[in-house]
VMD Tcl script that builds the backbone (N, CA, C; Angstrom):
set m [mol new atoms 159]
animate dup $m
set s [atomselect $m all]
$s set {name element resname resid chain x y z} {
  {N N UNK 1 A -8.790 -192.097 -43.903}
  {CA C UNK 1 A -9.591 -191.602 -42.801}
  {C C UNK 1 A -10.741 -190.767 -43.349}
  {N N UNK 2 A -11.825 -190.881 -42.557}
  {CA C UNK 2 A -13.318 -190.476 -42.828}
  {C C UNK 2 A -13.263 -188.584 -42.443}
  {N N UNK 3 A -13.541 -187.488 -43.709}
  {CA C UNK 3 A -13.132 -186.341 -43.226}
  {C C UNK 3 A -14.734 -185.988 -42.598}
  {N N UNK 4 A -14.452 -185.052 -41.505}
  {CA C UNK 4 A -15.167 -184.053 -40.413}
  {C C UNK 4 A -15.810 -183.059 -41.264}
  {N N UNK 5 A -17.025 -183.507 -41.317}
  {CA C UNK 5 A -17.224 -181.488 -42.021}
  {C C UNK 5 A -18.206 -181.018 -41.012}
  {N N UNK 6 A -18.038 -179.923 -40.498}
  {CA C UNK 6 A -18.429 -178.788 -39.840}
  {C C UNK 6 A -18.772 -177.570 -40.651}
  {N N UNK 7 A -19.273 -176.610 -39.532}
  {CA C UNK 7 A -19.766 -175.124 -39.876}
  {C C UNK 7 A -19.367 -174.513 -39.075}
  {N N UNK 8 A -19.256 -172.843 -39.365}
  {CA C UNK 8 A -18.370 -171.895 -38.564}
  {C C UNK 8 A -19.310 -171.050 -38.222}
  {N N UNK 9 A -20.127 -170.398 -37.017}
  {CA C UNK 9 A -21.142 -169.711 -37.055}
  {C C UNK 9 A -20.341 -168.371 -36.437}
  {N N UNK 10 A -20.654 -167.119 -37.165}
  {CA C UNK 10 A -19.546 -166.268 -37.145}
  {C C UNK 10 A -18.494 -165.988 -37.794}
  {N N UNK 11 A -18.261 -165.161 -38.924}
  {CA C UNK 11 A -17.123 -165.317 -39.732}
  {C C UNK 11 A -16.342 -163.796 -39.905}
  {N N UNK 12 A -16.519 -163.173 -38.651}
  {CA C UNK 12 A -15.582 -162.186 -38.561}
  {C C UNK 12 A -14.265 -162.081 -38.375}
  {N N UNK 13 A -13.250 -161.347 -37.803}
  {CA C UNK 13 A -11.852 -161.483 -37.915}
  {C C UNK 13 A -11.135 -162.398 -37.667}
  {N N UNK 14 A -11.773 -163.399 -36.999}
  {CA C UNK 14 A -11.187 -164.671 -36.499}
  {C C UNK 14 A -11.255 -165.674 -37.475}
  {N N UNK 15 A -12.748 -165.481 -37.477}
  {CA C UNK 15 A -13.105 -166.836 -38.599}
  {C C UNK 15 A -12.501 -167.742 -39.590}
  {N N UNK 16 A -11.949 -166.875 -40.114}
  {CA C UNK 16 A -11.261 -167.653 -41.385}
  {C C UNK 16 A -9.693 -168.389 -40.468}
  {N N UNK 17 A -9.168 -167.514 -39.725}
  {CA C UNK 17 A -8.051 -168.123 -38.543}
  {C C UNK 17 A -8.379 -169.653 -38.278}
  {N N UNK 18 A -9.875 -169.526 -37.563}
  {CA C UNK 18 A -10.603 -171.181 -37.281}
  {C C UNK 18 A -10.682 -171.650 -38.495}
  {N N UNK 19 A -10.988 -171.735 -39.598}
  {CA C UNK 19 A -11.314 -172.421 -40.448}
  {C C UNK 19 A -9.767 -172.879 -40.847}
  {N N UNK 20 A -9.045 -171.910 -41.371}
  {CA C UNK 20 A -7.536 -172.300 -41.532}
  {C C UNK 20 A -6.667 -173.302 -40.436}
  {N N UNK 21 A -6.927 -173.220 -39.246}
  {CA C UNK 21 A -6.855 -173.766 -38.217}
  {C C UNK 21 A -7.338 -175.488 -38.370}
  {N N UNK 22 A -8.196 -175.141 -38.828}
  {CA C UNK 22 A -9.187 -176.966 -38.754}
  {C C UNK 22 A -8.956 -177.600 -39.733}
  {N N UNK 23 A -8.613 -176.987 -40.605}
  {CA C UNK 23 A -8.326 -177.144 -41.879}
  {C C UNK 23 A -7.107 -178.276 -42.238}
  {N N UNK 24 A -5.873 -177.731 -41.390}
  {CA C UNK 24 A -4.809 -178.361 -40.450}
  {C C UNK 24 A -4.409 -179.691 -40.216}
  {N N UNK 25 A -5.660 -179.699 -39.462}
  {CA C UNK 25 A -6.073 -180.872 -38.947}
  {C C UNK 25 A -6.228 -182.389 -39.749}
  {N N UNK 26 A -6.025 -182.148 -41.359}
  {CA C UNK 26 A -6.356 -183.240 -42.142}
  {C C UNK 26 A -7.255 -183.758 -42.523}
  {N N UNK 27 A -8.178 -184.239 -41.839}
  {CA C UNK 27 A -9.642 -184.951 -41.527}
  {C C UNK 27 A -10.990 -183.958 -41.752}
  {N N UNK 28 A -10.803 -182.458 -41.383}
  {CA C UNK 28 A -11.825 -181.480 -41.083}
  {C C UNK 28 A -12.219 -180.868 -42.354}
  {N N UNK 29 A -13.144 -180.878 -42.874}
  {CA C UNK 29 A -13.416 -180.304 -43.923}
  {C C UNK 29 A -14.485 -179.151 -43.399}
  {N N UNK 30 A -14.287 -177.328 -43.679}
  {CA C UNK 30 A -15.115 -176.748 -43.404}
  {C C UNK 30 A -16.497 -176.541 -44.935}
  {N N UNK 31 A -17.396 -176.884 -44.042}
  {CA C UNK 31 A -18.200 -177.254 -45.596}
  {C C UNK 31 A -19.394 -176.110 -45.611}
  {N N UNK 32 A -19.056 -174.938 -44.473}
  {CA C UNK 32 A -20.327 -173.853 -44.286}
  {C C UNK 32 A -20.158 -172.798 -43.612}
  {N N UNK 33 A -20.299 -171.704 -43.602}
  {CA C UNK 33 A -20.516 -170.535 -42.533}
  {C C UNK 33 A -21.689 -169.787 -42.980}
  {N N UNK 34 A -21.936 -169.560 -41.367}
  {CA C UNK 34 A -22.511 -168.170 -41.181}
  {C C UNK 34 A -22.228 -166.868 -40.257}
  {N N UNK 35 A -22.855 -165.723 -41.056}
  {CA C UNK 35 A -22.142 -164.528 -40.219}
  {C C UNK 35 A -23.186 -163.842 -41.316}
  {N N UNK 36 A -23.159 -162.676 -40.282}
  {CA C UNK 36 A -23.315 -161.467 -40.751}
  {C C UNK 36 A -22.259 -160.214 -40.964}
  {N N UNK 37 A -21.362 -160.816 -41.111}
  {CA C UNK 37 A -20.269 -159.471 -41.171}
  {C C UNK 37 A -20.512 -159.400 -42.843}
  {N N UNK 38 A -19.747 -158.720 -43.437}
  {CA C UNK 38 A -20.151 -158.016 -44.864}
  {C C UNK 38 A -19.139 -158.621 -45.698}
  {N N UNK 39 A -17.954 -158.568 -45.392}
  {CA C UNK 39 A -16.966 -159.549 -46.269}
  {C C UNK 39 A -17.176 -160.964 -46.168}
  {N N UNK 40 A -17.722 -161.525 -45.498}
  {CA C UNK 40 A -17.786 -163.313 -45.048}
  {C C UNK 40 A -18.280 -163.902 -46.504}
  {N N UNK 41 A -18.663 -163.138 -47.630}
  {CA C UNK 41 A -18.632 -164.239 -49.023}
  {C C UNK 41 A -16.926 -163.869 -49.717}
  {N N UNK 42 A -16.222 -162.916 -49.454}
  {CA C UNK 42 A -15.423 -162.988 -50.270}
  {C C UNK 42 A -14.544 -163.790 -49.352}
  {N N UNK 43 A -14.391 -164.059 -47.965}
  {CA C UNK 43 A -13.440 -164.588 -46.833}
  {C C UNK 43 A -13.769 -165.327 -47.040}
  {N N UNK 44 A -14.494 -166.557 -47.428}
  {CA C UNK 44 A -15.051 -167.827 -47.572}
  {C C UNK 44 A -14.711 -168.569 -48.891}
  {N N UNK 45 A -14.762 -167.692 -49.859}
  {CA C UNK 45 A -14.564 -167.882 -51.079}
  {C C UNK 45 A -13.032 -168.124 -51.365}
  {N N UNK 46 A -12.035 -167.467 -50.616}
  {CA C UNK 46 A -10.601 -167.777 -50.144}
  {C C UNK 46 A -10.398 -168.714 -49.932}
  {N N UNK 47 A -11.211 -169.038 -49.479}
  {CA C UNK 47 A -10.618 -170.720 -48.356}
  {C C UNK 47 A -11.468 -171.494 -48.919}
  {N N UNK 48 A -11.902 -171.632 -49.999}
  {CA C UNK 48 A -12.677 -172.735 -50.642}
  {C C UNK 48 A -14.047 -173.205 -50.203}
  {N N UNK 49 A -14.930 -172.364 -49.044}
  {CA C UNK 49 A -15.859 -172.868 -48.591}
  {C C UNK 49 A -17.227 -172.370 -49.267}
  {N N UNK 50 A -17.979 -173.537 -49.647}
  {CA C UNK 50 A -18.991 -173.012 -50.850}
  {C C UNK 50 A -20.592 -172.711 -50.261}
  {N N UNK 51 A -20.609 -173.300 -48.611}
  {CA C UNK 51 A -21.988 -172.420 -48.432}
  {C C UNK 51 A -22.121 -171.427 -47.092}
  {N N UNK 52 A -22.578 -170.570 -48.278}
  {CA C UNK 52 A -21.958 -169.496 -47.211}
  {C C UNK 52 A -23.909 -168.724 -47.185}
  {N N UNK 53 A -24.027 -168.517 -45.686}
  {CA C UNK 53 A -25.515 -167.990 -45.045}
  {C C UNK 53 A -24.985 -166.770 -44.557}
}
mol reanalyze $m
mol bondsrecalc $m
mol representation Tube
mol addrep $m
């Protein structure tokens, strides 16, 4: 099966929840976020996601 890649706009306390969440899913590859919160490169960097705005 053909994987989903998406972006997460917003990567505060939830964020990484959704991404872990979609993640799940098999198919979904999260391939981006953005946010302005202040940790969102090291929360991203957790979960393997490499572009981070």
């Amino acid at each position: 099966m053909r994987k989903i890649k998406c972006g997460i706009v917003g990567f505060g306390f939830i964020g990484p929840h959704h991404a872990e969440a979609m993640r799940r899913f098999g198919f979904v590859e999260v391939a981006a976020v953005c946010s302005d919160e202040p940790a969102t490169r090291l929360k991203a960097e957790r979960l393997n996601i490499r572009e981070i705005r």
